[in-house]
C-alpha positions as semicolon CSV with decimal commas, in nm:
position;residue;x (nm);y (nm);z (nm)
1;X;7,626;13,293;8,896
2;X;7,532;12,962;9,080
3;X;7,361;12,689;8,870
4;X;7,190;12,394;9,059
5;X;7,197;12,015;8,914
6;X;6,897;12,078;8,788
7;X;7,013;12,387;8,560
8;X;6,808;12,651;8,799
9;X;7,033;12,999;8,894
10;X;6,998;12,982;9,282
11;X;7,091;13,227;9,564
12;X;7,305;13,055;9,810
13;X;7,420;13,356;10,012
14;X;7,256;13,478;10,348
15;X;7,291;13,729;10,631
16;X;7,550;13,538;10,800
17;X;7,774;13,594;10,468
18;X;7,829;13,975;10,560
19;X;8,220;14,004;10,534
20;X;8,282;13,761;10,247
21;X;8,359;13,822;9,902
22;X;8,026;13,775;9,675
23;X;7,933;13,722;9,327
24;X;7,570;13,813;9,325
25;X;7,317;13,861;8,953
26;X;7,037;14,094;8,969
27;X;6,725;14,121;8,730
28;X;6,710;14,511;8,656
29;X;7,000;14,788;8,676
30;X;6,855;15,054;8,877
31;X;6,722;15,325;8,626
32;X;6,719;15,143;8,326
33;X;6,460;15,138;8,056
34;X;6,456;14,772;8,036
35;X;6,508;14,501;8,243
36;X;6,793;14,286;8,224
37;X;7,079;14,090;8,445
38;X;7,369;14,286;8,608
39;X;7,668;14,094;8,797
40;X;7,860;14,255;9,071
41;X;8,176;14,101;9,247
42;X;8,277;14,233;9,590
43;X;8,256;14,211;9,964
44;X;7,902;14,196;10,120
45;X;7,910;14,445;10,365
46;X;7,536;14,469;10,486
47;X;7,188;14,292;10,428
48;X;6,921;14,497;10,653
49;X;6,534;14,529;10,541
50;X;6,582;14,384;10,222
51;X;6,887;14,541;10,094
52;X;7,183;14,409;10,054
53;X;7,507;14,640;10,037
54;X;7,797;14,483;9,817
55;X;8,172;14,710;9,827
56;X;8,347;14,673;9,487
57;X;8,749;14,643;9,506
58;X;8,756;15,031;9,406
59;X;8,540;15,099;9,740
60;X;8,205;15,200;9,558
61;X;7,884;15,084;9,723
62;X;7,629;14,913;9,583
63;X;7,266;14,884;9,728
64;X;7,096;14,571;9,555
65;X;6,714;14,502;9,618
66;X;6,705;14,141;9,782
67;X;6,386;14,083;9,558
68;X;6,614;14,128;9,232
69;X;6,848;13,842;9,343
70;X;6,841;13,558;9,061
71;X;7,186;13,374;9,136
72;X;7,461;13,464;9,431
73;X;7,739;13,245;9,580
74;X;8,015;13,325;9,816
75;X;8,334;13,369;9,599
76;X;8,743;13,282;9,676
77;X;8,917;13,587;9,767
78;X;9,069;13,735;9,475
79;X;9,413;13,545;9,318
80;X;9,732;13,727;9,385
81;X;9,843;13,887;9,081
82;X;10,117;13,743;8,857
83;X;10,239;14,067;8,782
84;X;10,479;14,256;9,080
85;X;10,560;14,168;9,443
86;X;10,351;13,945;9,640
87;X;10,206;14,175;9,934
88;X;9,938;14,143;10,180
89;X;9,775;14,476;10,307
90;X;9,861;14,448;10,638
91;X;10,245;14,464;10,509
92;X;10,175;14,744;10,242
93;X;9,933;14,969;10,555
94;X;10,257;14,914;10,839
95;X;10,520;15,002;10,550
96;X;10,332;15,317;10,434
97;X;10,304;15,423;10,796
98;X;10,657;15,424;10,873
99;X;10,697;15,645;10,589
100;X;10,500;15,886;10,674
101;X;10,495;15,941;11,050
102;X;10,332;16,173;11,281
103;X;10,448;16,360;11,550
104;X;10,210;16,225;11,835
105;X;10,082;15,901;11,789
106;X;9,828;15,665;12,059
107;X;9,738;15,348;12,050
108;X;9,334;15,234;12,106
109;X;9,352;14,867;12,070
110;X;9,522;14,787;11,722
111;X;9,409;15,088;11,642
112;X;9,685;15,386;11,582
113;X;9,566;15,703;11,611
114;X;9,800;15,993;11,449
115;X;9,833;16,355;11,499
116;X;10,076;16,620;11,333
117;X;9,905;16,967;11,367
118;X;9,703;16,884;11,040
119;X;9,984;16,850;10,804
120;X;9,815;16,562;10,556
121;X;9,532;16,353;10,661
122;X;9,765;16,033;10,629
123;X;9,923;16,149;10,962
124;X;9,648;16,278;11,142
125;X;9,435;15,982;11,109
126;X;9,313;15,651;11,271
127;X;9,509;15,360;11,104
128;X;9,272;15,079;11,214
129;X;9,510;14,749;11,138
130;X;9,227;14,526;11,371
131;X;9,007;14,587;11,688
132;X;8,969;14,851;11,857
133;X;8,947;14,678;12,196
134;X;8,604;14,832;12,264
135;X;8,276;14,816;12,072
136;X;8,280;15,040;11,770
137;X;8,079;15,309;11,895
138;X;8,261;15,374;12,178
139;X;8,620;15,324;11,988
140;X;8,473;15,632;11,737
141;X;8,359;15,820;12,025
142;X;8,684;15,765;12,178
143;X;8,857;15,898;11,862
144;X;8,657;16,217;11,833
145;X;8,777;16,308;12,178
146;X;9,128;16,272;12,084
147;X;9,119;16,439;11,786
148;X;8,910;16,690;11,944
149;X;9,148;16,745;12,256
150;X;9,373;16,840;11,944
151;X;9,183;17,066;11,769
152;X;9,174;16,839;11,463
153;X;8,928;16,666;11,291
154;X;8,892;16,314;11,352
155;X;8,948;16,099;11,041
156;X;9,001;15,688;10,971
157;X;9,143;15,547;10,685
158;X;9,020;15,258;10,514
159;X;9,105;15,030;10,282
160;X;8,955;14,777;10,009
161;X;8,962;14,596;9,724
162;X;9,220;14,344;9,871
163;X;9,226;14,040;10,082
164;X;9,221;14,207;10,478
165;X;9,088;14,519;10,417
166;X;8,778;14,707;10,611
167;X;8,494;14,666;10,324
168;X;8,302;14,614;10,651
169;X;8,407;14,843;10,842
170;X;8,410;15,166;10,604
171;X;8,025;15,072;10,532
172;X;7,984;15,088;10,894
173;X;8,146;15,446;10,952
174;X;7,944;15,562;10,613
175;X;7,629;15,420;10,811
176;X;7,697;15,606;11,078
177;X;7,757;15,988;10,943
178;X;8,141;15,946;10,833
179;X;8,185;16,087;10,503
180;X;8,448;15,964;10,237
181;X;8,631;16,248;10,172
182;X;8,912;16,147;9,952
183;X;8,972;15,793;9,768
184;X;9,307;15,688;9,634
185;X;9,539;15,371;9,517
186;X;9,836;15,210;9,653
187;X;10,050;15,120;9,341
188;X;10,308;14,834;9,362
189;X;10,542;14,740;9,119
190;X;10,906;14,571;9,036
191;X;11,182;14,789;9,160
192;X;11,406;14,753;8,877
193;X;11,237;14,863;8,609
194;X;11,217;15,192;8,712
195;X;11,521;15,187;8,809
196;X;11,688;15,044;8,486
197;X;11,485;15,402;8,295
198;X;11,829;15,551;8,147
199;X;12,002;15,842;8,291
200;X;11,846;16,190;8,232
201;X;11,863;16,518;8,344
202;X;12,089;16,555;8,671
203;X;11,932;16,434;8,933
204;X;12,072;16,541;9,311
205;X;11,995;16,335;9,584
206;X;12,045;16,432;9,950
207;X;11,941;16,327;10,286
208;X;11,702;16,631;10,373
209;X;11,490;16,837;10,219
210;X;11,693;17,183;10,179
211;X;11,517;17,496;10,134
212;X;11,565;17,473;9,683
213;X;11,365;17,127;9,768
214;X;11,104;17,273;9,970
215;X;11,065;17,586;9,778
216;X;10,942;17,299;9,446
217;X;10,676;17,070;9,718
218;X;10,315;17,201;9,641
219;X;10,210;17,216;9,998
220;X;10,319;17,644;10,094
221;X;10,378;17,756;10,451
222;X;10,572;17,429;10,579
223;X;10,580;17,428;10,980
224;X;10,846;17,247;11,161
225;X;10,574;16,988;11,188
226;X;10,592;16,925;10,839
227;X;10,964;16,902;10,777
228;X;10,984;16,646;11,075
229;X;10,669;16,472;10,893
230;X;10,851;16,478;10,564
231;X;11,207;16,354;10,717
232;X;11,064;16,087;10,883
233;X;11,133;15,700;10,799
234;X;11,390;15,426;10,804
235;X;11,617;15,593;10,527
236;X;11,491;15,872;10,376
237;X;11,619;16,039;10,081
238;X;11,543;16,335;9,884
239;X;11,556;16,403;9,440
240;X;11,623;16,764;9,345
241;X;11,639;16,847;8,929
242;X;11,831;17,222;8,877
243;X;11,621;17,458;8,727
244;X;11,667;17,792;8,632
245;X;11,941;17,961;8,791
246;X;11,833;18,132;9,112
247;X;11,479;17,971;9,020
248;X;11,303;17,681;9,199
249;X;11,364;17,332;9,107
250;X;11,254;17,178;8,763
251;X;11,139;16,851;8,982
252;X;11,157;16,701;9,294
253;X;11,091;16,404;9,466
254;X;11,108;16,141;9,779
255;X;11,176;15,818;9,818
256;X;11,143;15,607;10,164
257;X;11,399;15,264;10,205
258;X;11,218;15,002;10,449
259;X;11,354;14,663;10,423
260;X;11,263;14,516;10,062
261;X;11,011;14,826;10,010
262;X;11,092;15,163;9,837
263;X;10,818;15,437;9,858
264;X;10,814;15,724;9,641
265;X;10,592;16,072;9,713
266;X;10,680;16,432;9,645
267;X;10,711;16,374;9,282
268;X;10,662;16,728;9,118
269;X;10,749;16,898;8,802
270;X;10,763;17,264;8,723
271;X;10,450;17,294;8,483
272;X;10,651;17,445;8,258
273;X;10,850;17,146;8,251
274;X;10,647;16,873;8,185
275;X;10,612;16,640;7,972
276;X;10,992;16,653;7,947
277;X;11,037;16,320;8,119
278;X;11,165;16,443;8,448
279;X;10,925;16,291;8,695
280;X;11,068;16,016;8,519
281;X;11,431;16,056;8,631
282;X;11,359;16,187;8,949
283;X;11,208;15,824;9,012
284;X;11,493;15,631;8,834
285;X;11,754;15,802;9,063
286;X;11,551;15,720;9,358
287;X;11,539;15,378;9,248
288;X;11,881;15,295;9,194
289;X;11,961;15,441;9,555
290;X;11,694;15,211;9,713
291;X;11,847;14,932;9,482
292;X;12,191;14,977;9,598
293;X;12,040;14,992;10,003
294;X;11,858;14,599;9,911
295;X;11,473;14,718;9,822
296;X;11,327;14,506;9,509
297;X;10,974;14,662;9,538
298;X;10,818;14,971;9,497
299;X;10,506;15,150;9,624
300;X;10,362;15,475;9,589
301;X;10,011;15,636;9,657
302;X;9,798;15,816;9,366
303;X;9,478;15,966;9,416
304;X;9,206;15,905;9,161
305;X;9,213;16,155;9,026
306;X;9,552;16,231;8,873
307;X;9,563;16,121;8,536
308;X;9,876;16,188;8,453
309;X;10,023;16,042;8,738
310;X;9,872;15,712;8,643
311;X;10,005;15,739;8,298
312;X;10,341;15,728;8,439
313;X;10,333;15,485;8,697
314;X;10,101;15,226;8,442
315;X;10,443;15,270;8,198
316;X;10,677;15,201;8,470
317;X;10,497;14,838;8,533
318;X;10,313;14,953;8,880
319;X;9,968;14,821;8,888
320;X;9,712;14,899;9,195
321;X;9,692;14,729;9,504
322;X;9,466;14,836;9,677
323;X;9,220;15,150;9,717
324;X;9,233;15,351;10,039
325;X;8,995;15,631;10,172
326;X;8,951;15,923;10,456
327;X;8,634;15,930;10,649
328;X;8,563;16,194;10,847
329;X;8,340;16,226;11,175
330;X;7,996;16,375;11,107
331;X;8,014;16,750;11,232
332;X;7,898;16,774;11,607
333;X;7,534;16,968;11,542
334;X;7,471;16,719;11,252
335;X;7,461;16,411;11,569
C-alpha cells in the first residue's frame, strides 16, 4: 500500500498506468460476508467504466471496483530469482520455439505464425514476440485467415507472470471473444542437478524416435507431420527405458540441446511403472548428454494440472518461470 506524509493510504495509479506492474488494496473481497482489505500484485491490464482489470503472475484476472480502491502504487518489476539461471522471456519463448517447430511457418510483423496439420497447439499457433505491424484487429483478422486457409483453428499463445510478457495483450484477446483454453508453466532450473541423480534403470538414448519410442508417446496415430515435429531442433535426442520383452517401453523421454539450454518433453512412464523412479532416470540420462554437448540450464513445460509432474520437477530444483496460455478465436457465428 502507499502511505502519504501525513499517514493517509492514497491511490497514486491512473489510466495511463495500464501495462505496469501494480500493487493495489481494496475495501471488500467480492462475496464476502464482511468487509475487509484485500491486496493484489500484478500487471494492470485495463481501467474502463470504473473497473480496473489487474493479471496476477499465474495469468488469473481480476476485476476490482475503482470505488473500493483505498491505497495503489505502481510497483518494480519483480526481482530475478536467486534460485536457477537468469532468463528473460524473450530468451526462454525463442528457445522453446526452436524445439518444437512446425512445418509451415509465416511471419506477420514479429509475429510467427505456425502450422503443422494440428499436431499440438504449440506449433500451430501465433507466437507474438512484439508487434504485429498492423493494428490488432486487423493482425487477428489476419490470423484467422491463415489459419483458416489451413483448415485449423487459429490460436495465440501468451505469456505472464514475468518481466516482457503480454498481461496486456491476453486481456485484450479475452476482451475480444478469445478463450483461454489451456494454461501451463515454463520450469527452469540448474542443469546439473538433475543430471548428478545416480544411475538407474538402463536408459537408451538415440537420435530418433524409433517405432519402441513412439509406440510409449501418449499422442496415437502419429502422421509424418508429427515425427518431423518431434525430430525437430538444434540437437535432438531421444530416452528409451526396456520394458517387457516384446512390450512397449517402461519410459520414454526427449530432450532438446540449444546453446546453454536443455529442454526436456515426452517424459512418460508405463502406469504400471510408476512411482519406480524412472521418469527420474530418463531425465538424468538426458542431462548428462546435454552436459557433455555445453548446456548448464534446463527448461521444460508442465501444464497445471499435472501434479505429479510438479512433484518431480519441484525435487529436481526447477522452479516456474513463467505461465503461458492458448487462446483461441471466437467461433465464426458467435462474431
Amino acid at each position: 500500500m502507499e502511505i502519504s506524509a501525513r499517514g493517509r493510504l492514497e491511490v497514486r495509479i491512473t489510466t495511463a498506468d495500464v501495462g505496469k506492474r501494480v500493487s493495489v488494496r481494496r475495501l471488500g473481497e467480492p462475496g464476502a460476508a464482511s468487509e475487509k482489505f484485500t491486496d493484489t500484485v500484478g500487471v494492470l491490464t485495463s481501467w474502463d467504466d470504473g473497473v480496473l482489470m489487474i493479471t496476477r503472475r499465474d495469468g488469473e484476472r481480476v476485476r476490482i471496483a475503482e470505488s473500493t480502491l483505498v491505497a495503489a502504487k505502481v510497483v518494480p518489476a519483480a526481482p530475478a530469482r536467486r534460485r536457477g539461471p537468469a532468463a528473460t522471456y524473450p530468451e526462454l519463448a525463442r528457445v522453446a520455439s526452436r524445439a518444437w517447430r512446425p512445418v509451415e511457418s509465416e511471419w506477420l510483423g514479429e509475429w510467427e505464425l505456425r502450422a503443422a496439420a494440428g499436431f499440438t497447439r504449440r506449433a500451430n499457433s501465433v507466437l507474438p514476440l512484439g508487434e504485429p505491424g498492423l493494428p490488432l484487429d486487423a493482425a487477428l483478422e489476419a490470423v484467422r485467415r491463415w489459419y483458416g486457409e489451413r483448415g485449423l483453428p487459429a490460436y495465440v499463445q501468451t505469456a505472464t507472470g514475468a518481466e516482457g510478457t503480454q498481461e496486456v495483450l491476453s486481456a485484450e484477446l479475452e476482451r475480444r471473444g478469445w478463450a483461454r483454453e489451456v494454461t501451463a508453466g515454463l520450469w527452469i532450473g540448474g542443469l546439473a542437478p538433475v543430471a548428478d541423480v545416480a544411475e538407474g534403470a538402463g536408459v537408451a538414448l538415440s537420435r530418433e524416435a524409433d517405432g519402441a519410442w513412439l509406440s510409449r508417446y501418449r499422442r496415437k496415430g502419429l502422421s509424418d507431420v508429427a515425427l518431423r515435429v518431434l525430430g525437430s531442433g538444434p540437437s535432438v535426442w531421444f530416452a528409451t527405458v526396456p520394458g517387457a520383452a516384446g512390450g512397449p517401453p517402461a519410459a520414454i523421454g526427449r530432450c532438446v540441446v540449444d546453446g546453454r539450454w536443455a529442454g526436456f518433453s515426452a517424459v512418460e512412464v508405463d502406469p504400471a511403472r510408476r512411482r519406480q523412479g524412472l521418469a527420474t532416470d530418463v531425465m538424468a540420462a538426458l542431462a548428462r548428454r546435454a552436459l557433455a554437448e555445453g548446456a548448464s540450464a534446463a527448461w521444460l513445460q508442465v501444464e497445471e494440472a499435472n501434479e505429479g509432474a510438479r512433484a518431480l520437477y519441484t525435487r529436481l530444483g526447477m522452479s516456474v518461470h513463467h505461465a503461458y496460455h492458448y487462446h483461441r478465436a471466437p467461433q465464426e457465428d458467435a462474431r
